[in-house]
N, C-alpha and C positions, 0 to 999 in steps of 0.2 A: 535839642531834646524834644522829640513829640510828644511822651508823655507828662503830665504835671506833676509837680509835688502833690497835692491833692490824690488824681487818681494812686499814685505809687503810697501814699498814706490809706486810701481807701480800701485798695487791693489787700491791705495785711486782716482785714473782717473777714474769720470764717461763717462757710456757710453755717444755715442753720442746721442742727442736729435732731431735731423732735421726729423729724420723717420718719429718719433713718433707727432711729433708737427704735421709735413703735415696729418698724419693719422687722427689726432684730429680735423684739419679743415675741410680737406675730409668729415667726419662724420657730424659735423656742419652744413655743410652745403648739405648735404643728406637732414637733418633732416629740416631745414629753409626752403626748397621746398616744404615739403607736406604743401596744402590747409588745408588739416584736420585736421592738428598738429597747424595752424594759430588760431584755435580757443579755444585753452588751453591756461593756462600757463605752461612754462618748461623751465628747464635751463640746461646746458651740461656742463659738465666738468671730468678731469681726477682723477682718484682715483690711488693707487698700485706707483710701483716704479717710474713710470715716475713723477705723480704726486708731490713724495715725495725727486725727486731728490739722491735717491738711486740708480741706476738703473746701471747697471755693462755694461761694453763689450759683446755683442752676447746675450742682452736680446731680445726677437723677438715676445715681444706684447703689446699692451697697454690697457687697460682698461678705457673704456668709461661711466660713469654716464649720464645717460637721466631723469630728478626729474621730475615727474610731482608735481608743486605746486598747482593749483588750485585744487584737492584736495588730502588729508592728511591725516595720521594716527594720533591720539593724543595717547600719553602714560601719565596718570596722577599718576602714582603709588610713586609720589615722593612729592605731593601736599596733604597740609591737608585735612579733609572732607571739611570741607566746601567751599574750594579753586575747588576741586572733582566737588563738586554741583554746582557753577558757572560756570566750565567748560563745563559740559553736560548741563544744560541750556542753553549755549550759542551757541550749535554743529550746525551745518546744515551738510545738505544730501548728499555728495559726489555727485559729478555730472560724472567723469567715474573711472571705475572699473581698478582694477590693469588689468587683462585680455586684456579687451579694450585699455587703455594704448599700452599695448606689442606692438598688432596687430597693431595697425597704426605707431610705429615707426619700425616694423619688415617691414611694405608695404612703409614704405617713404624709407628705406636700399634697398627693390626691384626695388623700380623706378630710382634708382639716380645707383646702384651697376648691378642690373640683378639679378636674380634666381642662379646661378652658382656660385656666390661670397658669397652670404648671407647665412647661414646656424644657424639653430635655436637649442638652447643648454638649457639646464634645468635651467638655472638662466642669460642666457644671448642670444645676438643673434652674429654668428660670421662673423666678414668679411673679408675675404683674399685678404691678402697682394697682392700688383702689384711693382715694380721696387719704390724705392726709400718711400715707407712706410714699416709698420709691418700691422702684421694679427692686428683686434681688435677686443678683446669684450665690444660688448655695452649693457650695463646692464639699463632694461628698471625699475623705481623706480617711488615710490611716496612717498611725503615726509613726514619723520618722524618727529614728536617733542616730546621730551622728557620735559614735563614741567614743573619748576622749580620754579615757581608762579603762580600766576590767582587771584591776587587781587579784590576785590569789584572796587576798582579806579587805575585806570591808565592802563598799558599796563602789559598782561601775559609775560612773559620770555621761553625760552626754548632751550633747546640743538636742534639742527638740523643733523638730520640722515635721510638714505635713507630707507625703506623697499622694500624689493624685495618678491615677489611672485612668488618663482618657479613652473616649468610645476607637478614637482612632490618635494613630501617633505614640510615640516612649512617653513610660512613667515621666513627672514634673516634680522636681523635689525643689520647696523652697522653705523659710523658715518666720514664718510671719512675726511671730511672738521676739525671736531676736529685732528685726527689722524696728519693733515697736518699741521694745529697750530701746534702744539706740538711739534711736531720735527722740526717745522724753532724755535721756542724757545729755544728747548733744543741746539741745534746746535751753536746758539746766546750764548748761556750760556755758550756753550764749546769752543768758539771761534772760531768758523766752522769744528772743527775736532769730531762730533759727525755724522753725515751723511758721510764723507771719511772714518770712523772705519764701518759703515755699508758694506759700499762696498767692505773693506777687507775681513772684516767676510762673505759675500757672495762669494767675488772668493776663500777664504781656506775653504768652503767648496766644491766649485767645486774641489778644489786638492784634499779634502778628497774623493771624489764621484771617482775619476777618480784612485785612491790608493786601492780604495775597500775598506777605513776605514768608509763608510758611502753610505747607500743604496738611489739610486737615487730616490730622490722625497721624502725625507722622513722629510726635513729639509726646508721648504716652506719659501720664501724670507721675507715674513710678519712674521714669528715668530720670523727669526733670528732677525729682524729689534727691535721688541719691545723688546724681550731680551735683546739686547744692549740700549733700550730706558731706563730698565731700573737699567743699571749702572751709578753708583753716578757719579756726571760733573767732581768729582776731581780725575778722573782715565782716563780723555781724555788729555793725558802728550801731547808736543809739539811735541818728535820724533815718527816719524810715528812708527816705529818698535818697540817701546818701550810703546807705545800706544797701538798695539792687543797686545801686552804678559800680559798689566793688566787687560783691559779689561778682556779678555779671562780666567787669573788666579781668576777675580772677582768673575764670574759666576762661575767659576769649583770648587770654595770653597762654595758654597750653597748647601744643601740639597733639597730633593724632598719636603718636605715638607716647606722649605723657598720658594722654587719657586710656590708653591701654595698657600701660605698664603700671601705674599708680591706681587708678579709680578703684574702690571696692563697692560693693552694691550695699545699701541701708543693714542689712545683717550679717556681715561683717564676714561671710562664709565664703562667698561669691566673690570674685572679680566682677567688675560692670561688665564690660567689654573681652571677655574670656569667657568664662561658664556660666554667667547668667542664665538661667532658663526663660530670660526674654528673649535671648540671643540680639543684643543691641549693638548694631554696628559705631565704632570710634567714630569712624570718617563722616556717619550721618548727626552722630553726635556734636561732633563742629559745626556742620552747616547749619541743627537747627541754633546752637550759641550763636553763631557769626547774625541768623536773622531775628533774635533774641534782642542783640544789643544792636542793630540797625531800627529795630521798632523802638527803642528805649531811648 
């Protein structure tokens, strides 16, 4: 064992959250100043680690969701025909475009930030950090619904995701809000020791990165996360130390093709290793486990 009991007790301390909180309202309230943005509807909220209360020592950003709701993509690919055919009968005309969207919460970040701080990214817009925040990106969205009914009577049903329309590359449909269910569930189930085993497994990979058993950037916070989302609850033991060695031995007993046939991603929509909009390869997903539990 390289690592101690100590550090694997230590690693389960999340970061601090004060940064990110103030960055969040900062943003908020960027965005509650444009006139222009007063005559939509939209809602804001955090997606990624902070969101998910995963989020480690010396993480240094936060991810911001801007949904425009009034209007929306429908996905009815999960609804019979004729559930289908009441849908688009009942469509209207989107009133602004993802585009449009962007542009006026990238001018409400100008007004409220300056030209200096704001910088525009292929799926997000970025704003840097000042004293006592993080950098953030703020991902401009319109909402997705995945729909899951559309009855003749009553009220349609639907999963709620964002889509994003990058400057370049296909739409990104993900579904953060489930992603966040989920893991205060799982978490519930494990008796809160399933988001502290996140944040192991994120700083023993920082040990691996810094060991050279593991190439930086190769092992993205959200993969490790659903990984461990999806070890069985009855491997989240009480000692911290003795909690990542099964965790970790869970995982490093699957095959390439267990992790692609079984893994689902944190919001339960996604296969990890199939449709992911991370597009995360199995086969790298074993190497970085196999140097996971070589650093452990």
């Amino acid at each position: 064992m390289t690592t101690t009991d100590a550090e694997r007790r230590n690693w389960t301390t999340p970061g601090t959250q004060d940064a990110a909180q103030n960055t969040y309202t900062s943003v908020k309230a960027a965005l509650d100043r444009s006139t222009a943005l007063r005559n939509l509807r939209w809602e804001v909220f955090l997606q990624g680690s902070y969101a998910n209360a995963t989020n480690t020592r010396g993480d240094s950003d936060v991810d911001v969701v801007v949904m425009l709701t009034s209007t929306m993509y429908p996905d009815v690919s999960r609804l019979l025909p004729a559930d289908q055919d009441r849908q688009q009968r009942g469509r209207r005309a989107g009133t602004t475009s993802a585009g449009r969207f962007r542009t006026l919460v990238h001018q409400a970040l100008i007004d409220y930030y300056g030209t200096d701080r704001v910088h525009p990214k292929n799926k997000c817009l970025r704003v840097d950090r000042t004293a006592g925040y993080v950098d953030a990106d703020v991902v401009p969205t319109l909402q997705h619904r995945l729909y899951t009914s559309y009855p003749a009577y009553g009220q349609p049903t639907w999963i709620e995701g964002v889509a994003i329309d990058p400057l370049h590359g296909p739409r990104v449909v993900n579904y953060p809000k489930e992603h966040i269910k989920n893991g205060r569930d799982k978490n519930k189930r494990c008796s809160e020791r399933y988001k502290p085993t996140v944040r192991q497994i994120k700083n023993l990979r920082k040990r691996a990165v810094a060991t050279g058993l593991l190439a930086d950037g190769i092992a993205p916070g959200y993969l490790l996360e659903c990984m461990t989302y999806n070890v069985p609850d009855t491997y989240f033991l009480t000692d911290d130390s003795a909690r990542l060695s099964a965790v970790l031995a869970w995982l490093n007993n699957l095959s390439i093709v267990d992790l692609t046939n079984t893994f689902k991603s944190g919001d339960e929509v996604h296969r990890l290793f199939v449709n992911d909009p991370g597009h995360h390869d199995a086969a790298t997903a074993s190497q970085i486990l196999a140097a996971l539990w070589r650093t452990l």
